[in-house]
MARTIGU-393800 format. One record per residue: x, y, z of N, C-alpha, C in turn; residue in one letter. Coordinates in pm, whole numbers, plus 50000, padded with zeros to 5 digits. Example, Ala and Ser with C-alpha at 12.3 -4.5 7.8 and 13.67 -1.06 7.14 Angstrom:
BEGIN
513194943150780512304955050780513204967050780A
512854977550708513674989450714512905000350787S
***
This chain:
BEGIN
436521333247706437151346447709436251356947647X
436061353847524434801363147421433251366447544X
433181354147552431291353847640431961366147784X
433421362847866433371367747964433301386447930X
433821389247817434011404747756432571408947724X
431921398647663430621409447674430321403247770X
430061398247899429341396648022429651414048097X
430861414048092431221431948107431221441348086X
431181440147902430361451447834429331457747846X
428431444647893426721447547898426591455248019X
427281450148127427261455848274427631470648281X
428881477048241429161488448171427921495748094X
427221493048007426551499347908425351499148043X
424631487048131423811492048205424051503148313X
424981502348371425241509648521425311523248407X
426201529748267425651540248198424371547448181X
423651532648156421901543648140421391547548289X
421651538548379421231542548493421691553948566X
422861559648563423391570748574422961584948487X
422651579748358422111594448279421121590248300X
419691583348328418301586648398418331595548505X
419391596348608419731603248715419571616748707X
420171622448589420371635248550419321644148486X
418451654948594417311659248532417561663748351X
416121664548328416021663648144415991683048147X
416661687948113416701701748119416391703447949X
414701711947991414561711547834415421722247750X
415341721247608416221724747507416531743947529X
414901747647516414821760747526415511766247647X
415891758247731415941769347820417861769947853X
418191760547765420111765847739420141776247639X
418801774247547419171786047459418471800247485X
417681798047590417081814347646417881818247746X
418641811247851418571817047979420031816147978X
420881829648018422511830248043422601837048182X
423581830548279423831841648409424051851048368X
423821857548451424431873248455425961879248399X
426611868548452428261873448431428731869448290X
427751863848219427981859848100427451870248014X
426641883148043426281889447961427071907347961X
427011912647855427821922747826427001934347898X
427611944447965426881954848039427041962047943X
426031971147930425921980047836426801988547825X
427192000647706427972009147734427682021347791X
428262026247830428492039347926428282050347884X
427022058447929426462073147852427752080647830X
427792082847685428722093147661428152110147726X
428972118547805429102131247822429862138947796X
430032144847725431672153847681431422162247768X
430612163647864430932177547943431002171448129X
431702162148097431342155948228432652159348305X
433722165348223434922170348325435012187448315X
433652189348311433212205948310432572209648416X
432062198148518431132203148580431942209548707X
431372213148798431772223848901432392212849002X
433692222049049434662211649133435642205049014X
435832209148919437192203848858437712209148775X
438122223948839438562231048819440452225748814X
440992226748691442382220248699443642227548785X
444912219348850445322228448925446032233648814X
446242237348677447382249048637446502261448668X
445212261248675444422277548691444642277548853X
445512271648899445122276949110445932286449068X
445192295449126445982309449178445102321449028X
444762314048969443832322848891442872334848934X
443122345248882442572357348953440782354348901X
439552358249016438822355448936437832364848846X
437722363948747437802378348654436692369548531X
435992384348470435292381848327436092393948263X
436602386448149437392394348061436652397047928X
436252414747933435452416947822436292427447690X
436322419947563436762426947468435492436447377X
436182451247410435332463347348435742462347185X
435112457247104435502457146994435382471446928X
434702484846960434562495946921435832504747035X
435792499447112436792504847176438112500847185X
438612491847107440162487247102440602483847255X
439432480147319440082475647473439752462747539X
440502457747663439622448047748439042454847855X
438222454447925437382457848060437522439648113X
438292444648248438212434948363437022436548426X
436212426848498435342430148567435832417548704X
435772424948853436252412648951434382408148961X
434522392748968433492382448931432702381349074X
433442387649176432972385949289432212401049335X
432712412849307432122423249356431412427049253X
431332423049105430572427549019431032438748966X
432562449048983432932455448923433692460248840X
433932468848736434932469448672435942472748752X
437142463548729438732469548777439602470248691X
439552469048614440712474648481440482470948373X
441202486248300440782482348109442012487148075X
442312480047975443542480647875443622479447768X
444402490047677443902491847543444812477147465X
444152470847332445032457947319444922467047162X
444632456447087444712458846889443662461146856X
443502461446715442382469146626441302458846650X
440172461646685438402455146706438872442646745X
438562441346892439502428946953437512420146958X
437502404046961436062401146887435842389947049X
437092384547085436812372247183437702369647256X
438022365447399438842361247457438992350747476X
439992340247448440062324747404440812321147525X
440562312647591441432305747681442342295947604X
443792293447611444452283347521444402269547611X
444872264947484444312248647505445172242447645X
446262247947686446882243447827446402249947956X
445182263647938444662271248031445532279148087X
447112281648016447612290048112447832306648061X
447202309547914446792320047895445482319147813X
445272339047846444002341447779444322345247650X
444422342947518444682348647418442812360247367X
443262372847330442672387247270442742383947166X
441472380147055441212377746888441232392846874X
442652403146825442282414946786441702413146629X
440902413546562440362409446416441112419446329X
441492430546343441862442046268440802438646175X
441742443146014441242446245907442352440345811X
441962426245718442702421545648444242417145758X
445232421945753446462419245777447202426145882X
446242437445934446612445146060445872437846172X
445522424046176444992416846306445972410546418X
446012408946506446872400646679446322396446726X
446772388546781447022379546927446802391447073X
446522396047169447162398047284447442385147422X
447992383947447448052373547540447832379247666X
447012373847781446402378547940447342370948007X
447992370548116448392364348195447322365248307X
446502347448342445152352748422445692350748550X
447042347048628447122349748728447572366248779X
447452371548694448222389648711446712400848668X
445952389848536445052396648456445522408048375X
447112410448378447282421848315448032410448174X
448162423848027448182417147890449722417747871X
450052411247761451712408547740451712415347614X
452742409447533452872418047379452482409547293X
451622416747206450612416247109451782405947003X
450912399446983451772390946859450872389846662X
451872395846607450862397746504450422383346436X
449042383046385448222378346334447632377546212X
447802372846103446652379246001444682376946012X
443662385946031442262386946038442002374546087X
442382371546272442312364746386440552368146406X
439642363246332437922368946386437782359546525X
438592341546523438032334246630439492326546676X
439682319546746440772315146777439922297646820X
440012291746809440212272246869441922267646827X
441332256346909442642248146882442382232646887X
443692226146818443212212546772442982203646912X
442042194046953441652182447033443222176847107X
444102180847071444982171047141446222186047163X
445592191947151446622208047150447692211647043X
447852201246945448922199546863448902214246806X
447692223246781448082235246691446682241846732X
447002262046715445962268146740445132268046611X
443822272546580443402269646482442702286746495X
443182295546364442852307646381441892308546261X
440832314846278439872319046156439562328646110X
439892326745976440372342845898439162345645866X
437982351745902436472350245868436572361145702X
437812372445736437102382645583438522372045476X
439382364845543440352356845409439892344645412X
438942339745451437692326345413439022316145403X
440062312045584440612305245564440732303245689X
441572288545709441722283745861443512284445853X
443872294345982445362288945977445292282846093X
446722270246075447232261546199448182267546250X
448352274046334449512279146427449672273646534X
451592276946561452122268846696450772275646792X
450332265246884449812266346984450282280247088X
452082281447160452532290847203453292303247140X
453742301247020454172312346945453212319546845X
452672311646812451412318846727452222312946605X
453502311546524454032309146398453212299746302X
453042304446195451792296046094452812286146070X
452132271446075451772261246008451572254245859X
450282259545864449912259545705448392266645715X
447442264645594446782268045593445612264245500X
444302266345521443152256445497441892269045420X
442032271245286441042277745248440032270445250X
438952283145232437312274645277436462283645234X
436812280045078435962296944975434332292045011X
434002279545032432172277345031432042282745122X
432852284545260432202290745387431942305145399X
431442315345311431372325945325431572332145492X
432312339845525432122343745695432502331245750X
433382321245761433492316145842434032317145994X
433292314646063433612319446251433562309846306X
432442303946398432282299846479432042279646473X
433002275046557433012259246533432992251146670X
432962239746656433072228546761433322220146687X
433182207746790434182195946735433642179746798X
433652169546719433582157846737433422150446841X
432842142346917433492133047030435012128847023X
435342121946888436602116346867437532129046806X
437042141246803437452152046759438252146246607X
437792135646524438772137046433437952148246316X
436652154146344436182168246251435862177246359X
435562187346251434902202446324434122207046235X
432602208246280431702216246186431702233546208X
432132243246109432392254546141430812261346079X
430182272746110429202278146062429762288645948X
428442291545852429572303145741428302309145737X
428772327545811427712336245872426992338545736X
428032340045594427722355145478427002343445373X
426872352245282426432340745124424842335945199X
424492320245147423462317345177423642309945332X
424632313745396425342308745530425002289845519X
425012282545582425392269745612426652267445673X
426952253345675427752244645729428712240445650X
430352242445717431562237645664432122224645733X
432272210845706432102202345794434192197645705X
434922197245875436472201045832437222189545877X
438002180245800438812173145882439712172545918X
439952174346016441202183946135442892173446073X
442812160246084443992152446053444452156345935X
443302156345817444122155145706444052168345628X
443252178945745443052193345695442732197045534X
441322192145534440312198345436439112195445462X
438382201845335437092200845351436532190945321X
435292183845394434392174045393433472173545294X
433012186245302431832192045268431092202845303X
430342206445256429582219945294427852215845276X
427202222945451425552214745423425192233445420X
423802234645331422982244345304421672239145409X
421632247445490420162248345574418922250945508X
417882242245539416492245745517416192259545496X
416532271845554416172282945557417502294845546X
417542297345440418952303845418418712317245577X
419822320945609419982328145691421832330345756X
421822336845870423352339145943423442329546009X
424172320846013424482311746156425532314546255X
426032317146339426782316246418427142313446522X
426802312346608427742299046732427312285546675X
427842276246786427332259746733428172254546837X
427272243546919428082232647033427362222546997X
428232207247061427262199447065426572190447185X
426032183347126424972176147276425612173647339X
425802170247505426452161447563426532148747552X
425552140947416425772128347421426682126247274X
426822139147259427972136947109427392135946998X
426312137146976425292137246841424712144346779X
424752153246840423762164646777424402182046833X
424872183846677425122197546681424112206546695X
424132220046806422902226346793423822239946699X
422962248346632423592260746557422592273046560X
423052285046625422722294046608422392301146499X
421292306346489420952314846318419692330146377X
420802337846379420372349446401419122356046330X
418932347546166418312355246112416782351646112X
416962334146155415662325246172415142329246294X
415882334746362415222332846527415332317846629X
416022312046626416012300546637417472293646625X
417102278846716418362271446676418402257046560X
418772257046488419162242746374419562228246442X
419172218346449419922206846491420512200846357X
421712195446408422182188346281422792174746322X
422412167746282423582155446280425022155946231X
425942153046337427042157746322427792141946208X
427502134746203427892121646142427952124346014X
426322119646007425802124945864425872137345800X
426302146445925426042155645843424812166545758X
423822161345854422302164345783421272170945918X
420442181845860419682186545940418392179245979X
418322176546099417182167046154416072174646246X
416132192246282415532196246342415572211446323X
414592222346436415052235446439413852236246583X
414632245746650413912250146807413682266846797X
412622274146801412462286746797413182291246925X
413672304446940414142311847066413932322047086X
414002334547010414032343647028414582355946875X
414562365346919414982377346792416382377646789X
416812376346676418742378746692419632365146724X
418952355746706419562343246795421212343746763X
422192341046866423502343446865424162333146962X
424122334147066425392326547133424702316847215X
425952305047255425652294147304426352289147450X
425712288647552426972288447699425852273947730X
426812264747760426302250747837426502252048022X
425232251648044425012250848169426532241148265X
426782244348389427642234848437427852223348487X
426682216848497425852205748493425942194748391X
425782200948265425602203248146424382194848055X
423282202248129422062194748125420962203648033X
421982217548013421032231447976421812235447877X
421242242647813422162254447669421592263347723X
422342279947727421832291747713422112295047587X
420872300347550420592306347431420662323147427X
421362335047367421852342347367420772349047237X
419622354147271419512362247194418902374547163X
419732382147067420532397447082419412405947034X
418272403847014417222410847012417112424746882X
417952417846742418092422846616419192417246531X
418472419446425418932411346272419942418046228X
420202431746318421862437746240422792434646292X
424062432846216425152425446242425802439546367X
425912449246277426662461446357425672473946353X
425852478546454425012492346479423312491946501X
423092480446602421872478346608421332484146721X
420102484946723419192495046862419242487647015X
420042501147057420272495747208419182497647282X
418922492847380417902484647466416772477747396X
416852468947268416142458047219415942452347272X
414792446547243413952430047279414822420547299X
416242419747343417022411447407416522399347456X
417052387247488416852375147578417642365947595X
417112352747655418352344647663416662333047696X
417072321747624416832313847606417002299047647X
416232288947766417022279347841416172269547756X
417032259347683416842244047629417262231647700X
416692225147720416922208747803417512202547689X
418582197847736419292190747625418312173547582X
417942174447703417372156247721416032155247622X
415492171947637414402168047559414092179647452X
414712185047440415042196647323413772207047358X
413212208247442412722217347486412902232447537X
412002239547540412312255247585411682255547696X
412722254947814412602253547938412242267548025X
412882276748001412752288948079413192298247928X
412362316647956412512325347858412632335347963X
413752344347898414542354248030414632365847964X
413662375247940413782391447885414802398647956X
415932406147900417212412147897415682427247981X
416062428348142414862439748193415482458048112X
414412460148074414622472848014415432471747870X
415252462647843415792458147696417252454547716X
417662449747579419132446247582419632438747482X
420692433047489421562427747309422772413247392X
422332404647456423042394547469423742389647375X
424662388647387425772384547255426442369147333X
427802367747356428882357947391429072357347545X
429172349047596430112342547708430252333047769X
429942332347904429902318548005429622319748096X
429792307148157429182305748337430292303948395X
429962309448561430982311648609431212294348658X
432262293248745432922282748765432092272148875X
431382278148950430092270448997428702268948950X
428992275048809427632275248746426462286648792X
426382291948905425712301848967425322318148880X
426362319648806426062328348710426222328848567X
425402331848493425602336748324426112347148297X
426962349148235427902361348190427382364548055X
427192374247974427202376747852427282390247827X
427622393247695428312404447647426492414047565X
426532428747649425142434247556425922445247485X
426332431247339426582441547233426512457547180X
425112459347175425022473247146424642479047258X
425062478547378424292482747498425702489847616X
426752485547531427982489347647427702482747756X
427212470347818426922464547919427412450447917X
427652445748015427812428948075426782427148132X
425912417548145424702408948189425672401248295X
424942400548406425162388548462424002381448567X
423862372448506422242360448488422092350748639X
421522355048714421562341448789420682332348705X
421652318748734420812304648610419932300248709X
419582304348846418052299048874417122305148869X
416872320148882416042329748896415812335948746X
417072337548670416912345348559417432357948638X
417402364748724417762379348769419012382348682X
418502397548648420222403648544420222418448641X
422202414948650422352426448710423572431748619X
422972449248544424162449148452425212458548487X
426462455848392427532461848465428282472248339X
428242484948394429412493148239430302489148162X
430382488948046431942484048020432432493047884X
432842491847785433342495447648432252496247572X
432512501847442431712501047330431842490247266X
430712485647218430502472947158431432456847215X
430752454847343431512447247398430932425747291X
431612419347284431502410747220432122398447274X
432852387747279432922374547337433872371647462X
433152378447553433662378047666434112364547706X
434842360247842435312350247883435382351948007X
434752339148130434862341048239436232332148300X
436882337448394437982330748464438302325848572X
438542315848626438672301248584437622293748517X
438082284048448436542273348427437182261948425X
436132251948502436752236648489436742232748362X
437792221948402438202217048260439172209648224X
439592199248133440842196848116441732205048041X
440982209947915441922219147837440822225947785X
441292235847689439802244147604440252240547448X
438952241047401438812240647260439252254047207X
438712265847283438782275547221437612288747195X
437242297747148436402301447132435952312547275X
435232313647370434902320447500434772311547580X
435682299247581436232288347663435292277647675X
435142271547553434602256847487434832244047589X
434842239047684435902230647769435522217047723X
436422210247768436322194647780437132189547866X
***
């Protein structure tokens, strides 16, 4: 019985080796170098924040949108309509005291008028852009900029001379609460996060720098001081979400900053006056806006004006566009196919409007001291804020 169990065993254990000789010897290295394809992770997906900006997605609450650049005369207490198609003025209407920007709100279905007044005499006007005509002024206290929060929950108004942020209802304007921000001397002009949970705001006055804000739990982060004291004012960021660029009027030039850290990693020369910031519709370009002098108010009309084209991909100065016969580019945008640059010539009583392939400017009359114009419609899902920030 014993002898017949291993007579079977052995037979078993042979017909085994002969079967794994069978099986090629696959050397060691190459289970640990080589994986199919479907086993490996595809990379992640270029971030673009401006990728539901580009031309053709245009949202339907703006159908029926009249199409219009809405310019606020801050010396003139007015708006100047201009129709976007014939290039002319068609109506002006007087709104509140030194009106500074026209904000698209965060649902696109009005234009809110930053009247700034003086201290506590500042408003709201609201546009209705399918009529283009204004509604009733809703008071404000020193409204210099208007944004609003990433998810629309609240408008975010900036008191630039009460060095504070109020949260107001989005549609009533009714305060919230409110966010002093004594380091930011002049605080104005901001953008915001990929994950929008901050916003780096610029602070024009003092030794100007960076107010870096956290929108959830509403305070301050911190405050960064630039390499070169000066004014800063506008600021967007890359399309890949990393890099804040910032306007500084007084350097000539734009600042890069790391929006994370928080820290300056660069600076791009541009021009005299450097001021405003419009992202191509593409959004492959920045126009650079600059106003061709270092004074805030009452500066020389027909200056050394320009506008300034940067490649986002490679931080380069792509094209340089002299304002013809001088000029003071200040604020605005591109129109809704990207085909034109809009901007406001501050001390010049004029609107620019840029073709973005040629550079050609053809300018148009408007108010005294015209300042952050807004073009109408723009794709988008909603606006941040500002002369229509989109995302």
């Amino acid at each position: 019985m014993i002898r017949s169990l291993l007579r079977h065993t052995s037979l078993r254990a042979a017909l085994l080796l002969i079967a794994l000789s069978s099986v090629p010897a696959w050397p060691a290295r190459a289970w640990a170098d080589t994986c199919p394809e479907d086993c490996s992770e595809p990379p992640p997906p270029a971030v673009n924040i401006y990728k539901h900006t580009a031309a053709g997605h245009l949202s339907p609450v703006t159908t029926g949108s009249l199409p219009r650049v809405y310019v606020p005369n801050r010396s003139s207490n007015s708006v100047s309509v201009i129709d976007s198609v014939t290039l002319k003025e068609v109506d002006r209407f007087n709104v509140g005291s030194k009106p500074q920007h026209v904000v698209p709100s965060w649902d696109l279905k009005t234009l809110w008028v930053a009247n700034n007044g003086t201290g506590k005499n500042g408003s709201l006007t609201p546009i209705d852009p399918m009529t283009a005509k204004p509604g009733q002024q809703v008071p404000v206290d020193d409204p210099y900029n208007l944004y609003f929060m990433p998810d629309g929950s609240a408008a975010i108004v900036v008191d630039e001379a009460l060095q504070q942020l109020d949260f107001r209802d989005p549609h009533t304007m009714a305060l919230k609460s409110s966010l002093p921000t004594p380091t930011c001397l002049g605080i104005n002009h901001a953008d915001f996060s990929v994950d929008g949970s901050y916003a780096i705001f610029t602070c024009e006055y003092g030794n100007g720098g960076l107010a870096k804000i956290d929108l959830k739990n509403q305070k301050v982060l911190g405050h960064l001081d630039l390499s070169r004291m000066g004014m800063p004012q506008d600021i967007r960021l890359s399309p890949d979400g990393k890099v804040f660029y910032v306007a500084d009027m007084m350097n000539d030039g734009v600042f890069l900053v790391n929006g994370d850290s928080f820290k300056e990693i660069g600076f791009i020369p541009t021009g005299i006056g450097t001021h405003g910031f419009v992202v191509s519709r593409d959004g492959k370009r920045l126009y650079v806006s600059n106003r061709g002098s270092h004074k805030m108010e009452q500066g020389k009309a027909k200056g050394p004006g320009s506008v300034t084209v940067i490649d986002f991909a490679t931080r380069a100065v792509v094209a340089q566009w002299p304002i013809p016969g001088g000029g003071s580019p200040d604020m605005g945008n591109v129109s809704a196919d990207g085909k034109q640059l809009w901007l406001s010539g501050r001390f010049d009583s004029d609107v620019y409007m840029i073709d973005t392939v040629s550079g050609a400017v053809t300018k148009i009359r408007v108010g005294v001291e015209p300042h952050g114009l807004t073009v109408w419609p723009q794709p988008g899902r909603y606006s941040q804020g500002h002369t229509g920030n989109m995302r």
